[in-house]
C-alpha positions in Angstrom: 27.9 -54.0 7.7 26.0 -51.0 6.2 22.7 -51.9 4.4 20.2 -49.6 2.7 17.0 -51.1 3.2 13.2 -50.4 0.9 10.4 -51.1 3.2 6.6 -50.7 3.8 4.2 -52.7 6.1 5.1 -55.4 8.8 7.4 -56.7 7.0 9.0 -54.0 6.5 9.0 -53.6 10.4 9.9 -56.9 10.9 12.9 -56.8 8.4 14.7 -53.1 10.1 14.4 -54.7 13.4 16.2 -58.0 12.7 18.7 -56.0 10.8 18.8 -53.7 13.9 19.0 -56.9 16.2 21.8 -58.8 14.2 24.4 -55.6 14.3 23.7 -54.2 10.8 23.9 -50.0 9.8 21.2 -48.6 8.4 22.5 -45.2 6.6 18.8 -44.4 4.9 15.6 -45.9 4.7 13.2 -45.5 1.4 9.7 -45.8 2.4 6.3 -44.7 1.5 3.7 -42.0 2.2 0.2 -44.0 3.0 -2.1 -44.2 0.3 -5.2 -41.8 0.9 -8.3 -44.1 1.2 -6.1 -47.3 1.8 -7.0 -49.8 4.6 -3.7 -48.8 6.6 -4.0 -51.7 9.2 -0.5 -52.6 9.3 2.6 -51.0 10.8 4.7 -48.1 9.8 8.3 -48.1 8.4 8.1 -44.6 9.3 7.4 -44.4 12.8 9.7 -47.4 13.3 12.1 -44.8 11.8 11.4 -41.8 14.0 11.4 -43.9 17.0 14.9 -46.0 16.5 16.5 -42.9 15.1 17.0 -43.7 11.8 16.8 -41.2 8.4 14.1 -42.2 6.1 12.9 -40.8 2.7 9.5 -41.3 1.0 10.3 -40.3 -2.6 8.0 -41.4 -5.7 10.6 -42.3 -7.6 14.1 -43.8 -5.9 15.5 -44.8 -9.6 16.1 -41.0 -10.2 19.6 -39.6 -10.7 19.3 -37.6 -6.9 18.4 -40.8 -5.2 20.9 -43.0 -7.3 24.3 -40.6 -6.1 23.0 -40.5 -3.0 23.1 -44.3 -2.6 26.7 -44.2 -4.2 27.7 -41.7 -1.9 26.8 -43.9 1.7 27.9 -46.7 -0.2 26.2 -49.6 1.3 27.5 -53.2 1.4 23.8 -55.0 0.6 20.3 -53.6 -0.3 17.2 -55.2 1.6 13.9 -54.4 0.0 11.0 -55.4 2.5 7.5 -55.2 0.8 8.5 -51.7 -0.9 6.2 -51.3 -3.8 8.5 -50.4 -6.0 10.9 -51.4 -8.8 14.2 -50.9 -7.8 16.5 -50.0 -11.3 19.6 -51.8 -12.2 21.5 -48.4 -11.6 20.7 -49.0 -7.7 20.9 -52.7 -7.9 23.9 -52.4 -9.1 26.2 -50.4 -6.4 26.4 -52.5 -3.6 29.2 -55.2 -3.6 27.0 -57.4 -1.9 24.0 -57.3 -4.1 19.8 -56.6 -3.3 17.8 -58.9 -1.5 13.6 -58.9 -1.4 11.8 -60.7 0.7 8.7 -62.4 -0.9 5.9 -63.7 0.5 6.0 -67.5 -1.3 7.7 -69.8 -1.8 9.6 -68.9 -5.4 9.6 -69.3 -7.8 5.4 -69.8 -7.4 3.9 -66.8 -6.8 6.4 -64.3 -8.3 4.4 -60.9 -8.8 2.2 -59.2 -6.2 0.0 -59.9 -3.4 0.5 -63.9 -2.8 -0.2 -64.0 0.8 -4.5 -63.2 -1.1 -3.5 -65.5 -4.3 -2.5 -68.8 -2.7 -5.7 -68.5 -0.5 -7.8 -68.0 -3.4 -6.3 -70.9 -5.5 -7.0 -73.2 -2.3 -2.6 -74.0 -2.1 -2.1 -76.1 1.1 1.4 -74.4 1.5 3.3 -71.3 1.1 6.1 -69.6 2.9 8.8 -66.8 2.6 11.9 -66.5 0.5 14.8 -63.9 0.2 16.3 -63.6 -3.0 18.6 -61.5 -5.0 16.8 -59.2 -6.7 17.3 -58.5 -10.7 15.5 -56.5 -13.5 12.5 -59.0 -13.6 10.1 -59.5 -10.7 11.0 -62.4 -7.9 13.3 -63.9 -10.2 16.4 -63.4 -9.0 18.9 -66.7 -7.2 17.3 -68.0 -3.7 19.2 -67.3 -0.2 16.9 -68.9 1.8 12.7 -70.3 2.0 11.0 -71.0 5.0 7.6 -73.0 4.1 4.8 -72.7 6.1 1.2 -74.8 6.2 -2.0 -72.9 5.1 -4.7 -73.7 7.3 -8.8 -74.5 6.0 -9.6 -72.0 8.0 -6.7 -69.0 7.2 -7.7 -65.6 5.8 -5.4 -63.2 4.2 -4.7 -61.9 7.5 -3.9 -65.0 9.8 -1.8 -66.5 7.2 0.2 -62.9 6.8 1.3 -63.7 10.5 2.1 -66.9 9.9 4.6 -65.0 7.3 5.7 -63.0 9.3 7.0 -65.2 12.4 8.6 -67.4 10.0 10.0 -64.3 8.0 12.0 -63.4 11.2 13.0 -66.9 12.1 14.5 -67.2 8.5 15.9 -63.7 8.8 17.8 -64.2 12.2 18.9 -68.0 10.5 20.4 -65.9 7.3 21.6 -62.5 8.8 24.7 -63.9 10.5 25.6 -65.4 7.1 25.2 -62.5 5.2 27.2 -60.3 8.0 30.3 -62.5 7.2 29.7 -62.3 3.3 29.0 -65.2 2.9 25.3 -67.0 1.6 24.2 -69.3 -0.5 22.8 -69.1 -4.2 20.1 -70.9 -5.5 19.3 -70.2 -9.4 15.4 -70.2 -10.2 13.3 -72.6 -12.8 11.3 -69.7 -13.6 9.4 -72.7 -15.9 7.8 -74.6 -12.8 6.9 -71.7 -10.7 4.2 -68.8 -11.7 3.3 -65.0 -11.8 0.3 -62.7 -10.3 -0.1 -59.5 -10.8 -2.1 -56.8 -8.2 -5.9 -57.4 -7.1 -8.3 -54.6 -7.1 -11.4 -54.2 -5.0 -13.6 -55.4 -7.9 -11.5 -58.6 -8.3 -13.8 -59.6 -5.6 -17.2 -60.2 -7.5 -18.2 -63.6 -7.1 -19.5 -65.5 -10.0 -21.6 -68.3 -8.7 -21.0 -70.8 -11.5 -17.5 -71.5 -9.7 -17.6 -74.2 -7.0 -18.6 -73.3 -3.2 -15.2 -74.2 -2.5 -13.6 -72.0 -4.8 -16.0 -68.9 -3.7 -15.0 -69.9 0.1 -11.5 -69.0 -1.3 -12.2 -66.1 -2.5 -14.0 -65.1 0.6 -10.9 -66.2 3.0 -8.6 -64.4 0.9 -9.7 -60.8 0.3 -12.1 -60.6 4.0 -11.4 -58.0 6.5 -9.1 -56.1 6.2 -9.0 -56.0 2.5 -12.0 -55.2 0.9 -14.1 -58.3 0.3 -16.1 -60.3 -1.7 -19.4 -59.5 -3.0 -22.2 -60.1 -4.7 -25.2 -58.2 -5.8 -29.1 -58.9 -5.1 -31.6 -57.1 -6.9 -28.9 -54.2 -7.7 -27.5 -53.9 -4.3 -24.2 -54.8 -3.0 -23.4 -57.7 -0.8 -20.1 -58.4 1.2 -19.4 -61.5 2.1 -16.7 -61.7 5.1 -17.5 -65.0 6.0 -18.6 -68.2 4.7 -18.6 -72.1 4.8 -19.3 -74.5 1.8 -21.4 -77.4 1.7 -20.6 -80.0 -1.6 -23.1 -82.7 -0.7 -25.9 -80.1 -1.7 -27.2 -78.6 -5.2 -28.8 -76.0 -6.1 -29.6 -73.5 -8.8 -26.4 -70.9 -9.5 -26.9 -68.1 -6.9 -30.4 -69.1 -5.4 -31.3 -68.7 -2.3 -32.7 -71.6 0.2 -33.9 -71.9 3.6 -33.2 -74.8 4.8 -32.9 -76.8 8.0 -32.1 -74.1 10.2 -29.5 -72.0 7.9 -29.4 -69.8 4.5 -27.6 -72.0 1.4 -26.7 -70.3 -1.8 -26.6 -72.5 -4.8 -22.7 -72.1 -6.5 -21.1 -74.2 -9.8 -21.1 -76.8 -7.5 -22.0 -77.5 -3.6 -23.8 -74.3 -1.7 -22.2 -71.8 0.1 -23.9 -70.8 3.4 -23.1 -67.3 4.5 -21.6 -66.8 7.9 -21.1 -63.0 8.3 -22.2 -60.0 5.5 -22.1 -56.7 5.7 -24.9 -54.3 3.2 -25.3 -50.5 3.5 -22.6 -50.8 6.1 -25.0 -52.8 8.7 -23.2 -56.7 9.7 -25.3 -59.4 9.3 -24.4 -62.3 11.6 -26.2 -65.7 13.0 -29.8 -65.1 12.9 -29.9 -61.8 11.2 -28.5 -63.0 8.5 -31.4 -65.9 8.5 -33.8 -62.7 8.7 -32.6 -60.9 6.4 -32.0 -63.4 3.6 -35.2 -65.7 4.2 -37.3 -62.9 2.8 -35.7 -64.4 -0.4 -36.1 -68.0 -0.3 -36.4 -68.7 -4.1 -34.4 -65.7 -5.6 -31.2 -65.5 -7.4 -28.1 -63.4 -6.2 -26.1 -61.6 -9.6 
């Protein structure tokens, strides 16, 4: 079976090798350029390329006429799209008898939109997992293939729970492949009413507000710490990351004070404290006792 695939990141990676692994032909590969002054910590589509021999592209636009003939022309029997971060047009959508499929990182139809692997950390969700779907002119709403659910963890960032993702992304993917080899997969229609949408994060979506609850500012902190770029705060005009924190709701204090007390650094929050566990100002890390050192200067003071 010949299948065009979109891809970026590990699970882009991830999704050409279990098509590789299960028999499939892959014709062309659309990919991306890195983004100059993006955190590139995660694998490349490209080099996966070079090294298993296959042709890949890196246009700006795929939906143009050029890129649309020559997808007629190889004329594939399925589109995969694996974390590309682009819209794919009906005109492409279209032309293979077997539809396109994108894998997203939820569990649809929650979490439609972008980066859900930071959102369902920051809202504090218990659960999330993987889904492919057919893909249609709105985002993540197209009928469910197949969802493999996965636990969040207290103590999951971002980045742990992204592996988590992944190893059940390619346990799903070698469960579904064979299925779709033969033609033949299953359909599930979305209740777009009982699910939700996200749109992107930037780097300034990180500012903590400390009326929300320790809890809620622990989220935040799990779900855009290294290596996305943090949350911060600001004392006396200057910038504070915080990469790693714990909450404590059986104490209160003011909204962003600062307290010494009984051996660690508390931070007063909407509700509870949050006690700082690793920061990072100026570029110099802050850990354990420095941390202590560097914060107990303030006892009485208010972070912004």
């Amino acid at each position: 079976m010949r299948a065009v695939v979109f891809a970026y990141h590990n699970m882009g990676v991830l999704g050409i090798d279990r098509l590789l692994s299960h028999g499939f032909e892959i014709p062309l590969v659309f990919t991306h350029e890195d983004s100059v002054g993006e955190n590139i910590w995660f694998g490349s589509v490209a080099e996966m390329c070079k090294n298993k021999g296959l042709e890949y592209v890196t246009p700006e636009n795929p939906n143009t006429g050029e890129w649309i003939e020559r997808l007629r022309a190889i004329e594939p029997d399925i589109i995969f799209s694996f974390y590309y971060r682009l819209m794919i047009g009906r005109d492409i959508l279209n032309i293979p008898p077997l539809g396109a499929h994108n894998l997203h990182g939820s569990l649809l139809p929650a979490y439609r939109g972008r980066c859900p692997v930071n959102w369902v950390i920051i809202k504090g969700e218990k659960t999330t997992g993987v889904t492919l779907h057919e893909m249609v002119d709105k985002p993540d709403a197209g009928d469910i293939v197949i969802q493999k659910q996965i636990q969040i963890a207290d103590d999951d960032t971002a980045l742990s729970l992204f592996g988590k993702l992944e190893e059940a992304a390619g346990l799903m993917l070698d469960e579904i492949l064979p299925h779709i080899a033969q033609g033949r997969f299953p359909k599930t229609p979305q209740d777009l009413t009982k699910g939700s949408y996200f749109g992107g994060r930037r780097p300034e979506d990180g500012r903590i507000s400390w009326s929300m609850s320790a809890v809620e500012i622990c989220n935040l902190i799990r779900g855009v710490t290294r290596p996305y770029p943090g949350a911060f705060a600001f004392l006396y005009g200057e910038q504070i990351t915080f990469w790693r924190a714990v909450c404590r709701e059986d104490i209160a204090l003011h909204e962003g004070e600062i307290t010494f007390r009984n051996g660690e650094i508390l931070i007063g929050t909407g509700k509870g404290v949050l006690a700082p566990l690793d920061i990072e100002k100026d570029g110099k890390v802050f850990k354990g006792s420095e941390i202590i050192g560097y914060f107990k200067s303030h006892h009485g003071e208010y972070m912004e």
